[in-house]
C-alpha positions in Angstrom: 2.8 39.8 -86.8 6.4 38.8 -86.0 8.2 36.1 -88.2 8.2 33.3 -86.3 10.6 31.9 -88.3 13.0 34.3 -87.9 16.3 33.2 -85.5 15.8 35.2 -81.7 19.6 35.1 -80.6 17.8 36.6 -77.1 15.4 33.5 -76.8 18.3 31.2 -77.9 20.4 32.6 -75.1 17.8 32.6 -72.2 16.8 28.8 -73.0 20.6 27.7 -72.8 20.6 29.2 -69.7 17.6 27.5 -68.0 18.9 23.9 -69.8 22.4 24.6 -68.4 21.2 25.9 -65.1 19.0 22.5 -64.8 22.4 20.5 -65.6 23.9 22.3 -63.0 20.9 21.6 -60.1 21.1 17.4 -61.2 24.8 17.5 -61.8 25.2 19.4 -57.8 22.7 16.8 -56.3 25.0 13.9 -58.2 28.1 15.1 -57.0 26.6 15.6 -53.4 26.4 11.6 -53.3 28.6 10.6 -55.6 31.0 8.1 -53.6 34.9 9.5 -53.2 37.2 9.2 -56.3 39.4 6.3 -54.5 36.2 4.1 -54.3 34.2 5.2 -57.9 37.3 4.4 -59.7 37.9 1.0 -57.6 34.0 0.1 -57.9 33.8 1.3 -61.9 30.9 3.7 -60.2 28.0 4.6 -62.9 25.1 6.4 -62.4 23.0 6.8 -65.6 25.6 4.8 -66.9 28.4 7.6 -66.7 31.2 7.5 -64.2 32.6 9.9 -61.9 35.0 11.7 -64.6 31.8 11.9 -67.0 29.7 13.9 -64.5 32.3 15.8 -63.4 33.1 17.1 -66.5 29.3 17.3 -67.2 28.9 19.6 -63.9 32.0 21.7 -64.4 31.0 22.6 -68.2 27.5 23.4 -67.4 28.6 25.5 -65.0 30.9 27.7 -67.5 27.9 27.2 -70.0 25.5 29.0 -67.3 28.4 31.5 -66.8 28.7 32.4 -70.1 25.4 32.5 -71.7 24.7 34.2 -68.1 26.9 37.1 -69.1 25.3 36.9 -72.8 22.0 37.4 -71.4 23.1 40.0 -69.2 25.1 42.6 -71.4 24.1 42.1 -74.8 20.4 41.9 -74.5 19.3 43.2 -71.1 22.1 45.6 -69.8 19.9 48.5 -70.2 16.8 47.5 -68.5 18.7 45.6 -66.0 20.7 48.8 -64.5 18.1 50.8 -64.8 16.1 48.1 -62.4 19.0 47.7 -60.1 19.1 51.3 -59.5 15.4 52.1 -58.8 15.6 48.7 -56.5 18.7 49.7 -54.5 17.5 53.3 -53.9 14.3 51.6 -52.3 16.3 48.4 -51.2 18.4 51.5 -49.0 15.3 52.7 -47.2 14.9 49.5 -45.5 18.0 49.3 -43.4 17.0 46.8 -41.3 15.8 44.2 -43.8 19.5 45.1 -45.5 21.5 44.6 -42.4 19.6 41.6 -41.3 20.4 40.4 -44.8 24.1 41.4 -44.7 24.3 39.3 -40.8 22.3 36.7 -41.9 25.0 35.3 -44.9 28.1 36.3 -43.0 26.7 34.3 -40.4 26.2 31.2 -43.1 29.9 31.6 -43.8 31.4 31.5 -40.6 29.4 28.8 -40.3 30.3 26.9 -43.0 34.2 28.0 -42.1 33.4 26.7 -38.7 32.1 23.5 -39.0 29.6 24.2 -36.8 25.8 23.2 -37.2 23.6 23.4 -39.8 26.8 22.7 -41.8 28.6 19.8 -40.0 25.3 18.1 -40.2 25.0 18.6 -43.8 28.6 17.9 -44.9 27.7 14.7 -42.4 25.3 13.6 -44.6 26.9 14.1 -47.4 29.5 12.1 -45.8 27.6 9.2 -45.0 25.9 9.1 -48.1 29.0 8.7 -50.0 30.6 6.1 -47.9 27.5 4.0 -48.2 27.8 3.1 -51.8 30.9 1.0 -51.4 31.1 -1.6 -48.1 34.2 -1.4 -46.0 34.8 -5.7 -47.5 35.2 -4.0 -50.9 37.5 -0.8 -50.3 40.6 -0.7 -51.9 44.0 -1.9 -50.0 45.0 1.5 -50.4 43.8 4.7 -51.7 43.8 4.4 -55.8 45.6 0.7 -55.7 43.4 0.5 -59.3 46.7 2.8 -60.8 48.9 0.7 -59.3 50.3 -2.6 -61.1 49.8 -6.0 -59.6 53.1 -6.6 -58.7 52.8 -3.2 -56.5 48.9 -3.8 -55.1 50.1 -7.8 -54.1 53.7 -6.9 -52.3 51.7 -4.0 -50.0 48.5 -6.4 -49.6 50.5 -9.9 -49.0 49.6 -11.8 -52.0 51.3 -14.5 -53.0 51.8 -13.9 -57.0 53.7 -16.8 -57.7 50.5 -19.1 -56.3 47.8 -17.1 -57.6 49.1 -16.8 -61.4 48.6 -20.0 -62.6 45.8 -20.4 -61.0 44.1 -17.8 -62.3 45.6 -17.8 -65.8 43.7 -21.8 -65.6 40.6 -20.2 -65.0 40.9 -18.2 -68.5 42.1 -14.8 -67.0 44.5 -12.6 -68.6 47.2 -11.4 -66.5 50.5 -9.7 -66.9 52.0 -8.7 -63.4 53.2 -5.3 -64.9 50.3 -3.7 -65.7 47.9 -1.8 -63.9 45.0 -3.2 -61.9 42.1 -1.0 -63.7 43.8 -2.0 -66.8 44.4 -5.8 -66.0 40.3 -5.7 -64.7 39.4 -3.6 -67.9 41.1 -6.4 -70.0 38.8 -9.3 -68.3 36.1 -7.5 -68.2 35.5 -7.1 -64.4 35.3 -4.1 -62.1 38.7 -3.7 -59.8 37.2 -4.5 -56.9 36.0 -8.0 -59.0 39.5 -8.8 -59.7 41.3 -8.2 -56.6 38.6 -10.2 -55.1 39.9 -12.9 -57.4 43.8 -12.3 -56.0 42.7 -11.9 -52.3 42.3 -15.6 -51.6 46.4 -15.9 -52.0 46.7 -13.9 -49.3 49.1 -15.0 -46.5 46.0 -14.3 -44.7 41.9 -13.1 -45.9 42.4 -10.1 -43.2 45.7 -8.8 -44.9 44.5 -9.8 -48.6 41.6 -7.8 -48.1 43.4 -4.3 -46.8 41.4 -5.0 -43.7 43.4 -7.0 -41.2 42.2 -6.6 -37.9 45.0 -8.8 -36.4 46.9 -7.5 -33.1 50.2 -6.8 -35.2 48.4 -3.9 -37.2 49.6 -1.1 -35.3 47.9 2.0 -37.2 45.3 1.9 -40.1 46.1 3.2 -43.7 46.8 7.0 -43.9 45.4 8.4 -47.2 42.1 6.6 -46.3 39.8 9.8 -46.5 38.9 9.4 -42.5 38.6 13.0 -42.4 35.5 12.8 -44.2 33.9 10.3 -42.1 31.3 10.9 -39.5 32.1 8.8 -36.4 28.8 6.8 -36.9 30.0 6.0 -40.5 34.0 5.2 -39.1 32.6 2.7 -36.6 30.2 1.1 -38.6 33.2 0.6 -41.4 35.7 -0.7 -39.1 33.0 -2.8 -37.0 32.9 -1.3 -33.9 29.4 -0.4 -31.8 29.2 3.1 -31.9 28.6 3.6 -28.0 31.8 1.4 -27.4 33.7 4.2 -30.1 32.3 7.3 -28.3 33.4 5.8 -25.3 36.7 4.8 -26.5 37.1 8.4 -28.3 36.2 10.0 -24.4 38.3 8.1 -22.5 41.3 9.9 -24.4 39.9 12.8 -23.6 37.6 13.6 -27.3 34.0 14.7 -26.4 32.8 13.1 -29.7 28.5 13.0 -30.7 28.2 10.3 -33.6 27.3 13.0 -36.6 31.3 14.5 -36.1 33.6 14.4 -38.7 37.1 13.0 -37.7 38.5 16.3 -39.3 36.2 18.2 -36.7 38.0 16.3 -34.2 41.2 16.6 -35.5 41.2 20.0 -35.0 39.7 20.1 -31.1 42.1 17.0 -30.1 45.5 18.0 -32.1 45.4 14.3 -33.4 45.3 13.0 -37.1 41.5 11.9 -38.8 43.5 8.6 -38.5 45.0 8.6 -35.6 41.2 8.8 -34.7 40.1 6.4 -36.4 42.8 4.4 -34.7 41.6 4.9 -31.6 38.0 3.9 -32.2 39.1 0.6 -34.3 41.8 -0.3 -30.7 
């Protein structure tokens, strides 16, 4: 009878590999709806109280854990009866022809596919899409992509807030603030998410649409590049600037872009010649 005290390095190996290749299947699903970096750095995003960086990092190293106690499991215990598998499989794999070329077709097919844009894909990168945008309202967005690494003095000249009104009120209200630094650090500091602090500034606004990023008024003349519009699904563009989605897919066709509401702006990009936000421009107008 085997000692089973006795260390297995094999049975060490193979369970690392099912525990990292289980991180790697919740890690994938996480990152398939985890909301863009610009708004889960804006929001202080957690889920299972880590962040996007945490599972990022937990995704990325369980995948070079799979990898490499993959290639353990492989050559150092099971190289032998593994090649000697793979070579009585192929030589009856290679009597079915058809079954191989219908194989060899059927996953060039899903990468052209995937290249394309074209369905299954578009649908499923659209949900991915939509999913992501959903966790953060278009009210609570940023001004501007990553305005949290960006110091006050920056975020309130390019959103029109009036510093000189808004620091002593603030400061009154127990807040500490020092112009100079950084939003995500001045939010760390009082204990509040970004978005909770430049909620606090937006009032000083020379106006709430401006304050908030989001000004609608007839002087905005083109929407904020950077935004990640490319991303976006025209359903999920309309719904974030407010506009019905029949009324966008009619403005998009009357410039000439046959749209249907689960298209990506970059899809449309690409068919019309025009920018995602040039796009999105022309839905909001």
């Amino acid at each position: 009878m085997p000692d089973e005290k006795k260390w297995r390095g094999r049975a060490f190996v193979s369970l690392n590999m099912v525990i990292s290749f289980l991180v790697l299947i919740v890690s994938s699903v996480v990152l398939y709806v985890m909301p863009p970096g610009r708004d889960a750095y804006w929001s202080n995003w957690t889920l299972a109280g880590w962040g996007k960086d945490q599972w990022d990092a937990i995704h990325t190293v369980g995948g070079f854990a799979f990898l490499i106690f993959g290639i353990l499991h492989l050559f150092v215990y099971n190289w032998k009866p593994f090649w000697n598998y793979v070579v009585s499989r192929v030589r009856r794999t290679l009597n079915r022809k058809a079954e191989t070329a219908a194989a060899i077709l059927l996953n060039i097919f899903l990468i052209v596919v995937c290249v394309g844009g074209w369905f299954p894909s578009s649908t499923i990168m659209g949900w991915m899409s939509s999913i992501k945008e959903s966790w953060i309202t278009s009210v609570q967005k940023a001004p501007f992509p990553h305005a949290e690494l960006e110091t006050l003095e920056v975020v309130a000249g390019r959103s029109g807030i009036d510093l000189e009104a808004a620091l002593p009120v603030l400061r009154a209200a127990g807040l500490v603030i020092d112009p100079t630094r950084t939003i995500k650090a001045i939010a760390a500091e009082n204990s509040m998410t970004p978005i909770a602090f430049f909620g606090k500034i937006a009032p000083f606004g020379k106006n709430a649409a401006d304050a908030s990023g989001r000004g609608a008024g007839p002087e905005q003349s083109s929407l904020q590049a950077g935004g990640g519009w490319g991303k976006k699904t025209v359903e999920s563009t309309a719904k974030e600037l407010g506009i019905d989605l029949e009324t966008a897919l009619r403005k998009l066709q009357a410039k000439g872009i046959s749209a249907q509401k689960s298209d990506s702006l970059r899809e449309l990009s690409g068919k019309s010649g025009l920018t995602p936000t040039a796009i999105a421009a022309i839905i909001r107008d």
